[in-house]
N, C-alpha and C positions, 0 to 999 in steps of 0.2 A: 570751741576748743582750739588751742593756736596749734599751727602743726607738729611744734615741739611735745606739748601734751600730748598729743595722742598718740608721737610714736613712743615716748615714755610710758605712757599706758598700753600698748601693744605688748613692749617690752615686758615689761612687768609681768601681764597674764600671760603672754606665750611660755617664757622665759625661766617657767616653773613648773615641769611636770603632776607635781603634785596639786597645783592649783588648779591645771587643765581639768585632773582626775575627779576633783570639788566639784567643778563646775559641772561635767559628763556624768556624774551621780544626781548632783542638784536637780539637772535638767531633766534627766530621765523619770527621776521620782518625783519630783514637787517638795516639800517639806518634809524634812528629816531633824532630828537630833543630833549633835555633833558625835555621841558615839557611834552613831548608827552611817552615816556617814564615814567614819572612822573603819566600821565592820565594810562595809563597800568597796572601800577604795584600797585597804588593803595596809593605809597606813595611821601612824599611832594617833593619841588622844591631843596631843600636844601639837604638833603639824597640824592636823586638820581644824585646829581652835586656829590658830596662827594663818593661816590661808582661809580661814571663812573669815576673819575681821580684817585682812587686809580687802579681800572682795568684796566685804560690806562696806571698809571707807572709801571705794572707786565708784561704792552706787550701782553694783553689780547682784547684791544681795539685801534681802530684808531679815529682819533679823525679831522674833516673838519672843516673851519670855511669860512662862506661867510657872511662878515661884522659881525655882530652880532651874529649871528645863529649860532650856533655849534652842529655839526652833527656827532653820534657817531656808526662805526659798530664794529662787531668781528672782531678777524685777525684769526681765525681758521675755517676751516671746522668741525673740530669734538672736543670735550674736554670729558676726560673719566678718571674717579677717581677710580683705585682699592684698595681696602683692600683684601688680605689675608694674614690667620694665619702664624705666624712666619718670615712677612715680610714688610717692610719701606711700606707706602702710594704710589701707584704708581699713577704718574698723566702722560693721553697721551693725550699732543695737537698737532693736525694736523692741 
């Protein structure tokens, strides 16, 4: 990924409390519902649909569907955001 990507992808997920919140629910639980997610984080149906498919087209999320239902987990084990001085945002996902 060129280093413009990734600090546009840093952006991006930092840059969104509510996506943070996604992710800090996602993570904690494994697989949820977007309502159920929605009940967690505190906010509406509509945001949390909106921040789980931007997270799923960065490849940060997977995404089930059985009929209606759609079920969302992480694809990573670990996700880690450096900053230091004098150097590009480092993101490490495992």
């Amino acid at each position: 990924m060129s280093l413009y990507n990734r600090d546009k992808r840093a952006e991006e997920i930092l840059g969104s409390k509510g996506r943070i919140r996604v992710l800090e629910v996602l993570t904690e639980s494994g697989e949820l519902n977007i309502s159920e997610v929605s009940r967690r984080t505190g906010l509406n149906y509509t945001s949390v649909e909106r921040h789980l498919m931007k997270l799923k087209n960065m490849g940060l999320l997977n995404e089930k569907r059985y009929g209606k239902i759609r079920i969302f987990e992480v694809t990573f084990r670990s996700f880690h955001v450096g900053f230091e001085r004098g150097r590009p945002v480092q993101l490490d996902i495992n």
